[in-house]
PLY file of the C-alpha trace (Angstrom):
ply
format ascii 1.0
element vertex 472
property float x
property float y
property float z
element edge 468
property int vertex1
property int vertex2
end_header
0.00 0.00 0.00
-2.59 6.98 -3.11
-9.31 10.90 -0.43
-12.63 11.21 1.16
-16.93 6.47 2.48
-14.37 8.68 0.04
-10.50 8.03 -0.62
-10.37 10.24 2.49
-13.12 8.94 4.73
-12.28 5.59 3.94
-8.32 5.91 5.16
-9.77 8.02 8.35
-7.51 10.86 7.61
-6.52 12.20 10.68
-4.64 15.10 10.40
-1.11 16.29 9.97
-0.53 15.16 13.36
2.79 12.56 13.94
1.86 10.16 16.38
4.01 8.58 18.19
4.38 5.26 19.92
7.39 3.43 21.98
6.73 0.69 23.97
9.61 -1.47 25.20
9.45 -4.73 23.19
11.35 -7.64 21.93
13.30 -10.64 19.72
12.05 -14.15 19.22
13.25 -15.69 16.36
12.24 -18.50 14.47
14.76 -20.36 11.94
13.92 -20.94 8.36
12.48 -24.38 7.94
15.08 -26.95 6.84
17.96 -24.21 7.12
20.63 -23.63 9.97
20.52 -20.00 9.99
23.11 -17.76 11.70
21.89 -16.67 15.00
22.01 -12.94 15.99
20.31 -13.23 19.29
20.23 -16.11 21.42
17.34 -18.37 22.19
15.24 -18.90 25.59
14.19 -22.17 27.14
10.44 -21.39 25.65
11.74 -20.98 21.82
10.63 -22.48 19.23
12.70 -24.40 17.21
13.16 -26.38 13.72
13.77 -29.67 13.08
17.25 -28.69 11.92
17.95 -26.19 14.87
20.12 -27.30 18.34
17.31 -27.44 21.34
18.34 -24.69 23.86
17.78 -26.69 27.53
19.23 -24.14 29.54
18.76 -20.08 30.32
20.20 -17.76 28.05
21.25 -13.99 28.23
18.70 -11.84 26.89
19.62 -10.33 23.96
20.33 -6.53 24.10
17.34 -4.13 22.60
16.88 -2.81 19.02
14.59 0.00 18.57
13.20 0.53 15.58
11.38 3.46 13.99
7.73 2.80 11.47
6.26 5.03 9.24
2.51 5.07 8.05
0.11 7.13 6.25
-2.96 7.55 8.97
-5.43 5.39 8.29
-6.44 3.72 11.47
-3.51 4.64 13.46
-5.25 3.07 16.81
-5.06 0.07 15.05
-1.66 0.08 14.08
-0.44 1.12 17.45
-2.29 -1.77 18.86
-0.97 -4.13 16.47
2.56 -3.10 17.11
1.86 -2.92 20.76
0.98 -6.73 20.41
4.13 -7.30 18.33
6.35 -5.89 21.21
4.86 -8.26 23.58
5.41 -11.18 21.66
9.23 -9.97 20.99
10.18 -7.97 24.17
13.84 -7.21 22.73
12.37 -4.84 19.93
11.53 -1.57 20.49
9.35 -0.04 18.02
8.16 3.86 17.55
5.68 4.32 14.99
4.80 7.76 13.44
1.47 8.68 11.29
1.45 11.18 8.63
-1.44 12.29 6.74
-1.65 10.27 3.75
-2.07 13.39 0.97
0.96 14.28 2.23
3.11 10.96 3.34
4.88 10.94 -0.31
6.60 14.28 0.02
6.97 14.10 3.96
9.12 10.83 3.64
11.25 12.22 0.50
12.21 15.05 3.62
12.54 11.99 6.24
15.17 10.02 3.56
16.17 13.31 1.85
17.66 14.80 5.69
18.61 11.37 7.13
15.54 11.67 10.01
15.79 7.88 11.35
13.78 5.26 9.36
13.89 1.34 9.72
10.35 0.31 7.97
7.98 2.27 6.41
4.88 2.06 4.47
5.48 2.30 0.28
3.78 1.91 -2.38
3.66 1.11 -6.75
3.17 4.64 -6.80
6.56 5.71 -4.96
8.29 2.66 -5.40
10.51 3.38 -8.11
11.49 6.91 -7.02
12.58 5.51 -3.18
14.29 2.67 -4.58
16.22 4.45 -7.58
17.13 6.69 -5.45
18.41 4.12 -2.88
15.93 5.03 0.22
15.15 1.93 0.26
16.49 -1.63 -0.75
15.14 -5.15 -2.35
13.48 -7.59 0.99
14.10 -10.13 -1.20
17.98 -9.91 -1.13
18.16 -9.74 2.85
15.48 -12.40 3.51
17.00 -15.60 3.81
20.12 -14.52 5.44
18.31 -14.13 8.80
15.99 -16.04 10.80
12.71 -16.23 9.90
9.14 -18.43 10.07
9.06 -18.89 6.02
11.25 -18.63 3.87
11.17 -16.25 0.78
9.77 -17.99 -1.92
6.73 -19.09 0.66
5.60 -15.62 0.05
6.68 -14.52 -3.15
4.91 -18.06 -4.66
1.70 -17.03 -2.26
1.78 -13.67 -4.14
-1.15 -12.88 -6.65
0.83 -11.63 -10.26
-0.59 -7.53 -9.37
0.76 -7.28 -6.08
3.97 -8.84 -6.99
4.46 -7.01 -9.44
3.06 -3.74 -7.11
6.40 -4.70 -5.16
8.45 -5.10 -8.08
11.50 -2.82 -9.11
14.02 -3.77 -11.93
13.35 -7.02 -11.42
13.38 -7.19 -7.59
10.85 -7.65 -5.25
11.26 -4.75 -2.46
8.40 -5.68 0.71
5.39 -7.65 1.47
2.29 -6.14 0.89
0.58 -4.22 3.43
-3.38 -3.74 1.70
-3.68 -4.41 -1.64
-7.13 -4.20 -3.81
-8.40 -3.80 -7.26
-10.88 -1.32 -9.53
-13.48 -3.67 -9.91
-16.75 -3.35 -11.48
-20.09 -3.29 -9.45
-23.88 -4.01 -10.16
-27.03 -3.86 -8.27
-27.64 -7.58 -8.05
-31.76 -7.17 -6.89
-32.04 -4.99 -10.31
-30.40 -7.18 -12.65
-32.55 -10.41 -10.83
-35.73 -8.71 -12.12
-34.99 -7.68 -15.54
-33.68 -12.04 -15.40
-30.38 -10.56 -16.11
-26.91 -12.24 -15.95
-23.25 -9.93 -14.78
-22.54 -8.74 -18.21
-19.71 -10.49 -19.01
-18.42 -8.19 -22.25
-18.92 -4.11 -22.48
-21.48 -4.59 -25.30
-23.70 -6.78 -22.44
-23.20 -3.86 -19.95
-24.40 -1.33 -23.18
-27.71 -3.70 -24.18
-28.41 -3.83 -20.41
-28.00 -0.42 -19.65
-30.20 0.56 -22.77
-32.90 -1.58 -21.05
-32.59 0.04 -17.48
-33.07 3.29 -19.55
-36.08 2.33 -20.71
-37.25 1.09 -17.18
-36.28 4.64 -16.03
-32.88 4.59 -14.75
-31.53 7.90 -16.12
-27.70 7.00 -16.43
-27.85 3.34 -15.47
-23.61 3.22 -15.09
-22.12 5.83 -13.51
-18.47 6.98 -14.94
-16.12 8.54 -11.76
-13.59 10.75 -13.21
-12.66 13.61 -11.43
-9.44 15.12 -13.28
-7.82 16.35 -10.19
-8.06 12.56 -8.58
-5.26 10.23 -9.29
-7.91 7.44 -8.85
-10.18 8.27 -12.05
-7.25 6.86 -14.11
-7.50 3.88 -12.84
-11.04 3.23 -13.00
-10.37 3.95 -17.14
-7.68 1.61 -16.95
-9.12 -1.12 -15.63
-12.24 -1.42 -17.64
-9.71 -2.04 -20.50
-7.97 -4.14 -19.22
-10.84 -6.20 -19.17
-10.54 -6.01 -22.88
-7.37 -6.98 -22.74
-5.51 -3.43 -22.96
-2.02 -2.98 -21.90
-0.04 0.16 -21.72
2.92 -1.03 -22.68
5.59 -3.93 -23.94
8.28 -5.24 -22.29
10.50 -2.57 -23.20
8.03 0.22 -21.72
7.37 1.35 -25.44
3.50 2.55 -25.51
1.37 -0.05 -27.30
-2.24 1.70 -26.03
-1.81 4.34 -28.58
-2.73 1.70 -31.84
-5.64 2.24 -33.27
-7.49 -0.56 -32.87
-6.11 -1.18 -29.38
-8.55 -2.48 -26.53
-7.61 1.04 -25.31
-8.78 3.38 -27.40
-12.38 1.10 -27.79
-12.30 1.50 -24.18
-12.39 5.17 -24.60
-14.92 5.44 -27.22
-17.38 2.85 -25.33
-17.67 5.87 -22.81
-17.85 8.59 -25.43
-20.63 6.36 -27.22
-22.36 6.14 -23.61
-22.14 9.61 -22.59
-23.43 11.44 -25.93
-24.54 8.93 -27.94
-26.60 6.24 -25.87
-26.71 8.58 -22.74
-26.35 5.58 -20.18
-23.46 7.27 -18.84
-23.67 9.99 -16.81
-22.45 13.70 -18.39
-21.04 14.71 -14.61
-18.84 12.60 -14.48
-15.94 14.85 -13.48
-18.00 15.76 -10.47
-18.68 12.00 -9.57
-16.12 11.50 -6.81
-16.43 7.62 -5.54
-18.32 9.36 -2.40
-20.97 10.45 -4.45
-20.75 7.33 -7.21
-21.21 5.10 -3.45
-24.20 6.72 -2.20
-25.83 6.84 -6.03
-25.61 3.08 -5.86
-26.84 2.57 -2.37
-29.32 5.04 -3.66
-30.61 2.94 -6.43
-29.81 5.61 -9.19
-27.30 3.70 -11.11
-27.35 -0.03 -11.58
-23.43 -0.22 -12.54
-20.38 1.18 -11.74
-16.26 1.58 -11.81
-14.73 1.65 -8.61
-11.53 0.24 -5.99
-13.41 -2.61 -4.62
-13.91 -1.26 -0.67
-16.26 1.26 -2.15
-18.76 -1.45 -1.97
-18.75 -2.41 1.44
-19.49 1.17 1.93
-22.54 0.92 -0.51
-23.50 -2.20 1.76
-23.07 -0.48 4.98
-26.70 -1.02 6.64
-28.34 2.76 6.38
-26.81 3.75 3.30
-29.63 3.54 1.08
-32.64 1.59 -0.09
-30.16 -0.44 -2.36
-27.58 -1.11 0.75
-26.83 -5.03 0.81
-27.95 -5.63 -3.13
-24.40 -4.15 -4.48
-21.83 -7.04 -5.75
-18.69 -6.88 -7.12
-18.55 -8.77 -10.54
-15.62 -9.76 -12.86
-14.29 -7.12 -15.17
-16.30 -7.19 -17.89
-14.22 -8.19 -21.35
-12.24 -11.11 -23.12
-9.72 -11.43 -20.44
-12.04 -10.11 -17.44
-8.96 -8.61 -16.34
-8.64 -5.16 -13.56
-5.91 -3.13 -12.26
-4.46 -4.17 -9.10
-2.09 -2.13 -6.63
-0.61 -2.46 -3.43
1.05 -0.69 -0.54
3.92 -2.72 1.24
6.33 -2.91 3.75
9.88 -1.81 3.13
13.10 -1.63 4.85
15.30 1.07 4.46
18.91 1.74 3.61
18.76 3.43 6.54
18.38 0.48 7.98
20.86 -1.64 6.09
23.78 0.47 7.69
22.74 0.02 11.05
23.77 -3.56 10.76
22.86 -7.12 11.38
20.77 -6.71 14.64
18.57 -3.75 13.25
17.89 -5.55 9.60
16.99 -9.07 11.82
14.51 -6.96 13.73
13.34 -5.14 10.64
12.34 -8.61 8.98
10.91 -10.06 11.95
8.44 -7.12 11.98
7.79 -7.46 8.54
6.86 -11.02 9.02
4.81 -10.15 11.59
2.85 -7.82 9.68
2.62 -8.61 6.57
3.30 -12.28 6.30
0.18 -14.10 4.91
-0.30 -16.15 7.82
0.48 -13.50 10.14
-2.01 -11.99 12.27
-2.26 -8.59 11.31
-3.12 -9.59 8.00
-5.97 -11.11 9.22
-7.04 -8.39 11.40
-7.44 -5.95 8.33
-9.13 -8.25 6.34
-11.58 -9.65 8.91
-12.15 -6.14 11.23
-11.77 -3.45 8.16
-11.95 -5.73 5.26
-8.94 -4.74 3.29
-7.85 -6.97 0.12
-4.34 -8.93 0.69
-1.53 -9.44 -2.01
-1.83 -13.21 -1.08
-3.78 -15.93 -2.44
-3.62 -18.55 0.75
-5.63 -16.36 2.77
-8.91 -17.02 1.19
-9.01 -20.38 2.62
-9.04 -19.30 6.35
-13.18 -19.64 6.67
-12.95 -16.16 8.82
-11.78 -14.08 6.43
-13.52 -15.75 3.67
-16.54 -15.22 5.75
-15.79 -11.53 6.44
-15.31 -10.75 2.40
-18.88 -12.69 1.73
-20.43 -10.11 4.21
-19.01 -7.03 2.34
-18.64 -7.88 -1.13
-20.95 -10.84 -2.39
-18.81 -13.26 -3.35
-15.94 -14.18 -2.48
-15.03 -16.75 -5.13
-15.35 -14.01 -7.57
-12.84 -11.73 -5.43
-10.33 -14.34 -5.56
-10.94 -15.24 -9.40
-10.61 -11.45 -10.21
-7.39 -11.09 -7.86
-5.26 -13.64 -9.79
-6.62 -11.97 -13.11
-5.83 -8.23 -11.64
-2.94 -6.64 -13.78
-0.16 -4.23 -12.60
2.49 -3.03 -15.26
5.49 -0.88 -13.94
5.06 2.00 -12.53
8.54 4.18 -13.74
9.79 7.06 -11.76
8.12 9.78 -14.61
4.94 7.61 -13.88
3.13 10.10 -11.62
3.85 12.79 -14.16
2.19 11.60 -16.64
-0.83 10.25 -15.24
-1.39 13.94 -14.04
-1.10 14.52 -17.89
-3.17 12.30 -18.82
-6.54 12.56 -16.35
-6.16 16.42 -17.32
-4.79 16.84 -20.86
-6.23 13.70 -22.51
-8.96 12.09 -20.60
-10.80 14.86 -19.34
-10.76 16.26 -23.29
-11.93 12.93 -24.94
-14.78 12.64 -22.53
-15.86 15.93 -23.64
-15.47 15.21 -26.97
-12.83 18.11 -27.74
-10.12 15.22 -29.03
-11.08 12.27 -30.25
-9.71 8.63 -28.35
-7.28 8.49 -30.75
-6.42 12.13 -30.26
-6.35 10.96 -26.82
-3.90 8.15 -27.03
-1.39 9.69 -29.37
-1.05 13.06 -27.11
-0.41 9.89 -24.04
2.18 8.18 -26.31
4.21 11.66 -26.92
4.27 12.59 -23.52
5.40 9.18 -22.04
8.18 9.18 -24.47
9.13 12.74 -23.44
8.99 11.64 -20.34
11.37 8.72 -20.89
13.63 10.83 -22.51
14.38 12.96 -19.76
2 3
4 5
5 6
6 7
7 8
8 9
9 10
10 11
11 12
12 13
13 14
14 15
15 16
16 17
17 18
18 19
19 20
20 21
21 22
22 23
23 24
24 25
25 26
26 27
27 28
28 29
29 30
30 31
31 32
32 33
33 34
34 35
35 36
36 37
37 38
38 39
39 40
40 41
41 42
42 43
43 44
44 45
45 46
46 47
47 48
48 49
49 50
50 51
51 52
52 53
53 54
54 55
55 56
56 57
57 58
58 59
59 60
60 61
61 62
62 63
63 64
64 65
65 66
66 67
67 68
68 69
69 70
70 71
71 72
72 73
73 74
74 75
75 76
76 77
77 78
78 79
79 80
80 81
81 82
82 83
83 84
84 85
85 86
86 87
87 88
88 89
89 90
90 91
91 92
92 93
93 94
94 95
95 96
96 97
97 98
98 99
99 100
100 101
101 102
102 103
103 104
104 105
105 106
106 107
107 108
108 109
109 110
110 111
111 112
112 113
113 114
114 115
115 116
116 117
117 118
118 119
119 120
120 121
121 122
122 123
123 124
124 125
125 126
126 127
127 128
128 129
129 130
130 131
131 132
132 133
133 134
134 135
135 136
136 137
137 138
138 139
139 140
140 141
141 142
142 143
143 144
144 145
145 146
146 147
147 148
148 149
149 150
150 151
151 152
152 153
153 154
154 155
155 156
156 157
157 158
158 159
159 160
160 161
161 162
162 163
163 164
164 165
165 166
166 167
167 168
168 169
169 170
170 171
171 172
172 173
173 174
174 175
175 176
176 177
177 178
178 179
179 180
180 181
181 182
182 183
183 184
184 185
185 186
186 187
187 188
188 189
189 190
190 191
191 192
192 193
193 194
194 195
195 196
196 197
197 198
198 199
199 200
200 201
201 202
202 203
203 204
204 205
205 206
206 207
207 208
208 209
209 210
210 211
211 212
212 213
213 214
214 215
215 216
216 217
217 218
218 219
219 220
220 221
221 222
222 223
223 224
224 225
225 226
226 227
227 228
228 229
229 230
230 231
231 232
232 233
233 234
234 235
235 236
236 237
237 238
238 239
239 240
240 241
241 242
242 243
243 244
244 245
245 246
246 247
247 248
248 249
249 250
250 251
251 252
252 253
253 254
254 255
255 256
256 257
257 258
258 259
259 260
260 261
261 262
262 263
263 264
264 265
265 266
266 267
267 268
268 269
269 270
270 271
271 272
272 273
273 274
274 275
275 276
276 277
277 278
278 279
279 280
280 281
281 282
282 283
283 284
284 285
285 286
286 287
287 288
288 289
289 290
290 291
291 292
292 293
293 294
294 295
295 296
296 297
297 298
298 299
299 300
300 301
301 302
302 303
303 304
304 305
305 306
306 307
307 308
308 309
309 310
310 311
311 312
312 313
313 314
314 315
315 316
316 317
317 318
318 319
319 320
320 321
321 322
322 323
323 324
324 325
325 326
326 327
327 328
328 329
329 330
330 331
331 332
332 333
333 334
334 335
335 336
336 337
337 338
338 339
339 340
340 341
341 342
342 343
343 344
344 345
345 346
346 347
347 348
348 349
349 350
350 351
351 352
352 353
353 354
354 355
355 356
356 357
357 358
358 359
359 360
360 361
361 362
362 363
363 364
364 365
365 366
366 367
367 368
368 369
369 370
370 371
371 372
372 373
373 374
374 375
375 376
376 377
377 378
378 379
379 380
380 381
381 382
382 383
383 384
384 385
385 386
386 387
387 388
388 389
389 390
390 391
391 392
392 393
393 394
394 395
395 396
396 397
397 398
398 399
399 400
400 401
401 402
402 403
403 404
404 405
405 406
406 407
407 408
408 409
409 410
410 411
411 412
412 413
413 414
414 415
415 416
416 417
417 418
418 419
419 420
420 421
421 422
422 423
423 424
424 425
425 426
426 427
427 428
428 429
429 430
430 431
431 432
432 433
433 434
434 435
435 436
436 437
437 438
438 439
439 440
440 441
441 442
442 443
443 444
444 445
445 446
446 447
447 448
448 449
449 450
450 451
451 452
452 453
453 454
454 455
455 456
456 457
457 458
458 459
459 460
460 461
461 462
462 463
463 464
464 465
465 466
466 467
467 468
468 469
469 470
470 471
C-alpha cells in the first residue's frame, strides 16, 4: 500500500498530526524451515525451534534491545499502534516507535525523512513511490536480505503465495522490495436485486453492460452506469484503466514502449465505449468529473445507477446497513471483457537503507516485523481483512473460513474476489509515472470525454508525452 466512504473517509484521515508510539518490546526468532541460519540473538528455554535447529535446555542472556522506527500514512492509526503494541509483547527485545502522517501528504513528507537522514527502519510504500525511493536508494530489495536471517518462512513461501498484481506492485528492476501491506483492485459493481428482475446475468463483455444499460433506460434509470472521473483525482485513471484491461488493454511492452496508442487497441475502444455512452446512448452519466467515488457510493446505495467503476472497498461502503434503499444488493462482478482482467495495486512494507547500515541486529529486527505484519499467515493480515476488510496481495488467505466469511459479508462473493485477484494486472510504474498520469486525467482524458479530441487524439497526445517523459 494513493481521499474522502471517500479516498479520504475511507483511510480516516486524521490530520497532519505525527503520532508517536514506543513501547519497550522484543526478539524471538524463528529459523527458516530446513535451514541452519546464523543466529544474531540467542534463544530462551520457551523458543521455538526447527527440526534442523540445536534445542536450547538451559537459560540464556537476553539479547540486548533494538529499537526501531515505522512510518505510516494515517489510516487507522489506533489500530496500528495496537498491532505493534501486540508485536512488542510477543518480541520484548524490539523496540518499536511508529509515526502517522497524513496520507495526501506521506509521499513528500518521507522524500524530507530520507532526503535529511531523520531515522527510518520500515515504512509504508507503495507502486506509486516505489521506483522513485528505490532508484534513489531510500530503500532496498526484501528479497535480497530475507534468507540470510531467521525467519518463520522462507522467501519464496511468500513470493509463490503472491497474486501476479501485487507482486508485481512490489516489483522494481526485477526485484521484489516488501510484502504487501493492503492491496485491492478497480473492480466493477452491479445492483444484483435490479439485474434479478430484468432475469439478467453480470454482463460479461462491455457490449452486455451497453444492451443492459439501454434496457434500465427504458425502465427509467436515467444513467444506469455511472463513470467517476474527477481530473484532479489520481484514482479516475484507474477506473479507465481497468475497464480495459478487461478487454485486454495494456499500456505497454516489455521494453516500456507505448502499445495503447494503436488504433485498434482495446484502449482506445475503451475510450470510445464511454464517449458512445455519454453522448450517444446517454447511459453514462455527463457529470462525471463531479462523480467523486463518495458520491458514485451513495448513487448506488441510492438505487440511481445499476453499474459502476470503482476500488473494490467502495462497496462495502454501498452495503453499509443505512446507506440507502439499495444497501446489501451491491456485488462486485468480474471485469467485464475477453480477459475479465482489472488493475491491481498495493502498498507494502519496506526496509530502508537506513536500515541496512545500522547492521545485522537492526535488519533481523526489521524482517521479523515485517513477518509479523505482513506475512500471509500473520495476524495482522488477518485483522485488516476480517475487522476493516482490506484486500491482501496473497492468495492462501482465502481459505481461512474467517476471512472468507468476512469478504462474503461485504462484497458478495468471495469466489469471484479471488478469481478477479489472480486476473488483476499491474504493469510498472517508472519514476516519470506520476507525471504523466497527471497529464493524462487532465490533458487527454478529461478532453476525450468531452469530446474536444477524439480517443485516438487521446492516445497519441499519451504516447508523446510518455516518451518525453522517458527521454528525460
Amino acid at each position: 500500500m494513493g481521499e474522502k466512504v471517500s479516498r479520504r473517509d475511507y483511510l480516516k484521515v486524521l490530520g497532519g498530526t505525527v503520532g508517536g508510539l514506543v513501547v519497550g518490546a522484543a526478539i524471538g526468532y524463528l529459523a527458516a524451515p530446513g535451514k541452519v541460519v546464523e543466529k544474531t540473538v540467542e534463544r530462551t528455554v520457551t523458543q521455538t525451534v526447527t527440526a534442523t535447529a540445536t534445542p536450547v535446555t538451559t537459560p540464556t542472556t537476553p539479547a540486548k534491545k533494538v529499537h526501531l522506527d515505522f512510518t505510516v500514512w494515517n489510516y487507522d492509526v489506533e489500530k496500528i499502534k495496537d498491532n505493534t503494541a501486540k508485536f512488542m509483547q510477543k518480541y520484548p527485545h524490539i523496540e518499536v516507535s511508529v509515526f502517522d502522517f497524513n496520507w495526501p501528504d506521506f509521499p513528500t513528507t518521507m522524500v524530507k525523512r530520507f532526503t535529511v537522514g531523520t531515522p527510518t527502519d520500515v515504512t509504508y510504500n507503495g507502486e506509486d513511490w516505489l521506483a522513485q525511493w528505490a532508484s534513489a536508494g531510500w530503500v532496498v530489495p526484501l528479497e535480497d536480505l530475507w534468507d540470510q536471517y531467521e525467519v518463520e518462512h522462507p522467501w519464496s513461501f511468500y513470493v509463490n503465495d503472491m497474486v501476479p498484481y501485487a507482486k508485481m506492485a512490489c516489483t522494481f528492476e526485477g526485484k521484489v522490495y516488501g510484502l504487501p501491506y493492503y492491496s485491492d483492485m478497480f473492480t466493477f459493481m452491479y445492483n444484483e436485486r435490479m439485474l434479478k428482475e430484468k432475469g439478467f446475468n453480470p454482463p460479461k463483455d462491455w457490449d452486455e453492460v451497453r444492451e443492459q444499460c439501454l434496457e434500465f433506460k427504458k425502465a427509467g434509470i436515467k444513467y444506469p452506469y455511472l463513470l467517476s472521473f474527477e481530473p484532479k483525482d489520481v484514482f479516475a485513471w484507474c477506473n479507465v484503466l481497468s475497464s480495459a484491461y478487461g478487454r485486454g488493454a495494456r499500456l505497454f511492452d516489455e521494453d516500456l514502449n507505448p502499445v495503447f496508442d494503436k488504433p485498434d487497441s482495446p484502449f482506445v475502444e475503451q475510450l470510445q465505449w464511454y464517449v458512445d455512452g455519454i453522448h450517444v446512448d446517454e447511459i453514462v452519466n455527463p457529470e462525471w468529473s463531479t462523480m467523486h467515488e463518495t458520491i458514485a457510493s451513495k448513487k448506488m446505495s441510492a438505487g440511481e445507477a445499476v453499474f459502476c467503476g470503482l476500488a473494490k472497498y467502495n462497496t462495502a461502503a454501498m452495503n453499509t446497513p443505512g446507506s440507502g434503499p439499495e444497501a446489501g444488493n451491491l456485488r462486485v462482478g468480474l471485469m467485464p471483457g475477453k480477459t475479465h482482467e482489472a488493475y491491481g495495486f498495493a502498498k507494502m512494507y519496506n526496509i530502508t537503507k537506513m536500515c541496512v547500515n545500522r547492521g545485522r541486529d537492526a535488519i533481523q529486527a526489521a524482517i521479523t516485523f515485517i513477518e509479523y505484519f505482513g506475512g500471509s499467515r500473520g495476524p495482522v493480515l488477518k485483522r485488516w481483512a476480517v475487522e476493516n476488510g482490506l484486500g491482501f496481495g496473497f492468495d492462501s488467505p482465502w481459505e481461512d473460513p474467517d476471512i472468507k466469511n468476512a469478504m462474503e459479508k461485504l462484497y458478495g462473493s468471495a469466489d469471484v474476489l479471488r478469481q478477479q485477484a489472480k486476473l488483476a494486472v499491474c504493469e510498472p510504474h517508472p519514476v516519470w509515472f506520476g507525471e504523466w498520469n497527471d497529464y493524462v486525467r487532465k490533458e487527454c482524458l478529461a478532453k476525450v470525454f468531452t469530446k474536444e479530441i477524439t480517443p485516438k487524439e487521446c492516445v497519441r497526445l499519451m504516447a508523446e508525452k510518455w516518451n518525453a517523459l522517458r527521454k528525460g
